[in-house]
N, C-alpha and C positions, 0 to 999 in steps of 0.2 A: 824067780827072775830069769827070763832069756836072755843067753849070752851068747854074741855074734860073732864070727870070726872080724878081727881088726882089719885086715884088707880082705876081702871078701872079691869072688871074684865076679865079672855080669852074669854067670850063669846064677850062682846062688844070689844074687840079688834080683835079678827076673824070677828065683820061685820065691821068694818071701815078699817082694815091693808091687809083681805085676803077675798075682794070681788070677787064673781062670775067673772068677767073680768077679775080678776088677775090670778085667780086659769083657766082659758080655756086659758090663751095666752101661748099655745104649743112652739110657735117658739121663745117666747121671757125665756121661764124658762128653764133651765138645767133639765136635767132627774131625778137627784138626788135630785132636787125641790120637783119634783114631786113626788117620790116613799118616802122620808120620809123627809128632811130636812123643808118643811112649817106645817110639823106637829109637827114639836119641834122649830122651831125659833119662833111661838108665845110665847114661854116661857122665851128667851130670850128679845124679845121686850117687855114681861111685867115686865121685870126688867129695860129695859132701859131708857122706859117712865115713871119711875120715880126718873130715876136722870139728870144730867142738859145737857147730853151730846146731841150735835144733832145730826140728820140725818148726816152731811157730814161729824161729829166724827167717826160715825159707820162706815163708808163709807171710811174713814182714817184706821181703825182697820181691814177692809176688805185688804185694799192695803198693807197693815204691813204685813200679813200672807199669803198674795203671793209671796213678795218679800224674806221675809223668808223663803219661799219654795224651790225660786233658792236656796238661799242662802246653805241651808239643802242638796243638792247634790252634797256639796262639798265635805261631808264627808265621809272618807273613807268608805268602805265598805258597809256593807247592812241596816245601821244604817241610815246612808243618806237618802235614798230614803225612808222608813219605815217611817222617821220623814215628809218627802217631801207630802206624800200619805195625812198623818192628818191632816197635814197645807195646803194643796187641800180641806180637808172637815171643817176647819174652818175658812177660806176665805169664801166659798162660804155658810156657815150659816150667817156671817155677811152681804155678800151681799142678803143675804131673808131679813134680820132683818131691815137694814141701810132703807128700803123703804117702811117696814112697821111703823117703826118709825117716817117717815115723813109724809105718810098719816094720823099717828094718830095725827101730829100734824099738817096739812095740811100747813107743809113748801115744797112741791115738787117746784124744782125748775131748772132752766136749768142749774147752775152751779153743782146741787150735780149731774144730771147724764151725764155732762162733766168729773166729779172727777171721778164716776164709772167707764164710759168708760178708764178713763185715766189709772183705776188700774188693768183690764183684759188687757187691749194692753199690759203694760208693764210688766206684768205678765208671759205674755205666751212668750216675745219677750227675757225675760231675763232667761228662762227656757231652750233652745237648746243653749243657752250662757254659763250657768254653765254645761251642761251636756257635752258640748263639752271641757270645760277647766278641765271637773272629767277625761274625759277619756283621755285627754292629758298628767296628770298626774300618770293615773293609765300606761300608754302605758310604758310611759317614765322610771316611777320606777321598771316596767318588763324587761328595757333596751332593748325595742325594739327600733332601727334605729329611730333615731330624725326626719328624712324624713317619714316616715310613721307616727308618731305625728303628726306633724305642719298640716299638710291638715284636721284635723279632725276639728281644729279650723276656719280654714275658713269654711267648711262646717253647721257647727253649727250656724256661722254666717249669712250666704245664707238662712239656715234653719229658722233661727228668722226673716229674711224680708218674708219671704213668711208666715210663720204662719201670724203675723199680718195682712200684706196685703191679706191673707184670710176673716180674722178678717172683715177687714174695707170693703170691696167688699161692704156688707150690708150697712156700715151704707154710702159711698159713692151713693149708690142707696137712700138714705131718703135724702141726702146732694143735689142732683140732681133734686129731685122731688120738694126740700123746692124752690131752684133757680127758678124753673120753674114757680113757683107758685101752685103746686099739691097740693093736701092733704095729711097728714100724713100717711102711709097706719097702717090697724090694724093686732094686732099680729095673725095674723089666716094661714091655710096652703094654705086657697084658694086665698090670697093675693100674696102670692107667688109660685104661679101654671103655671108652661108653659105647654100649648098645646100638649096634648100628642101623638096627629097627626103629630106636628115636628118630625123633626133627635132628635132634642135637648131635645123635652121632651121623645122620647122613651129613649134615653140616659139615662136620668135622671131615669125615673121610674128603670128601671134596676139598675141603683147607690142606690139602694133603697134596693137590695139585700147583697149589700156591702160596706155600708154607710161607708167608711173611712174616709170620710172628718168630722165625727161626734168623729173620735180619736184626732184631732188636737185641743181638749180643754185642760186646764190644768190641769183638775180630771184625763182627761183619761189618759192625755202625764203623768204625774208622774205613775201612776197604770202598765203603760208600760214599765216604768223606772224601778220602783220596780221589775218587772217579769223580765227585763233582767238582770240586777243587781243578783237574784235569780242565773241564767242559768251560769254566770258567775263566784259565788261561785262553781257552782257543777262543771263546767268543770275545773277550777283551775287555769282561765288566768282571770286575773281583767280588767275589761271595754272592752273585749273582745265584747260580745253579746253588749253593750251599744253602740260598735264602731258600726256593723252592723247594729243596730237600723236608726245610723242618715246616712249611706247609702242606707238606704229603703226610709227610710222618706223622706229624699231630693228631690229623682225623683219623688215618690208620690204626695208630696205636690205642684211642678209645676202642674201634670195635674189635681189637685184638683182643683188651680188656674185659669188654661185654663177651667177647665169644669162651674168654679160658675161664670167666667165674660161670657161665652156665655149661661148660664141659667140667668143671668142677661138680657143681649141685647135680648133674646130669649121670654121673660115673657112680660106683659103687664104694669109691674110695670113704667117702662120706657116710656110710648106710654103718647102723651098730649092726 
């Protein structure tokens, strides 16, 4: 059993919580990991680790502030979305925090990053859910035609199966590879490299110029919510621009979908 010093100071928690392999695994941290959020969630964690809470509490506080995310674009106007944005950036400080937590208490376990997993799927799946049910009311109370309502709520809903199944493509490729008997791949970019002498991976390298399948997380999806949200104030019809939004996004995110299942079949991650 490893035993931690009780108040432990940030140095000795940056080499135990934010080791060299945590800090290069590119594909597996958010951007906003990277550019400031593991430079202030050690402060957090050095609060956490010393009170009784676990890893998969943190990890519970992470899912709470997603969930209230949806929940936050319910609200009328631009107040919604403005609250939606914050509770995007303190979700994902809990998710830096909840795994530093556990390293320092070396409880990592498969059930807390099944919980993890569990709180970005339903995060991002109930987020084109409430934006579609903001705009159906924003539509409705401009007394626009009920028939031009109603379809923005199935679309949101179309919307939320494909985010996810975005989502899972990856972790269905490590579910595949576990079956097989493979090894785990590690987070690096050349782990998930196709051939750039394919269709598939010059495809790819060009997607590279217009990364939009890197907008269908739930920092960016809210930041985009907010900006159209903004557009909608100035022009003076509410959920107007928001309605547009999930008409781009919808066709968008099929051939997001078409493009990462054949950069999947296409890569080596797949090959025994």
């Amino acid at each position: 059993m490893i035993v931690r010093p009780k108040n432990p100071t940030l140095d000795q928690l940056r080499e135990v919580c934010q080791p060299p392999e945590v800090r290069a695994r590119k594909n597996a941290e958010h951007w906003t990991a990277e550019l400031y959020l593991r430079h202030i969630s050690i402060y957090l964690t050095a609060v956490l680790v010393r009170t009784r809470i676990s890893a998969n509490g943190v990890t519970g506080l992470m899912i709470l502030a997603g969930w209230c995310m949806s929940l936050a674009l319910l609200i009328p106007g631009i107040w919604g979305p403005l609250l939606a944005v914050t509770l995007s950036q303190v979700q994902l400080y809990f998710d830096c925090s909840d795994g530093e937590v556990a390293r320092w208490r070396a409880t990592q376990s498969p059930r807390g990053i099944f919980i993890d997993m569990v709180g970005h799927h339903t995060t991002e799946a109930l987020i084109p859910i409430a934006l579609g049910y903001r705009v159906f009311k924003e539509l409705s109370a401009d007394n626009s035609p009920i028939e031009q309502a109603w379809p923005i709520l199935f679309m949101s809903a179309c919307l939320s199966v494909l985010l996810v199944l975005n989502r899972s493509q990856s972790l269905m490729v490590h579910a595949a590879r576990g079956m097989a008997g493979l090894g785990k791949l590690p987070d690096t970019a050349a782990a998930r490299s196709v051939p750039t002498t394919s269709l598939v991976g010059k495809l790819r390298s060009l997607a590279r110029f217009l990364p939009f399948h890197k907008l269908l997380h739930a920092v960016e999806l809210s930041l985009i919510i907010l900006g159209c949200s903004i557009i909608s104030l100035i022009v003076g019809t509410p959920g107007i621009a928001e309605k547009w939004m999930i008409w781009i996004l919808l066709p968008a995110c099929v051939l997001v979908n078409f493009g990462h299942f054949l950069s999947n079949m296409a890569s080596s991650r797949l090959k025994a």
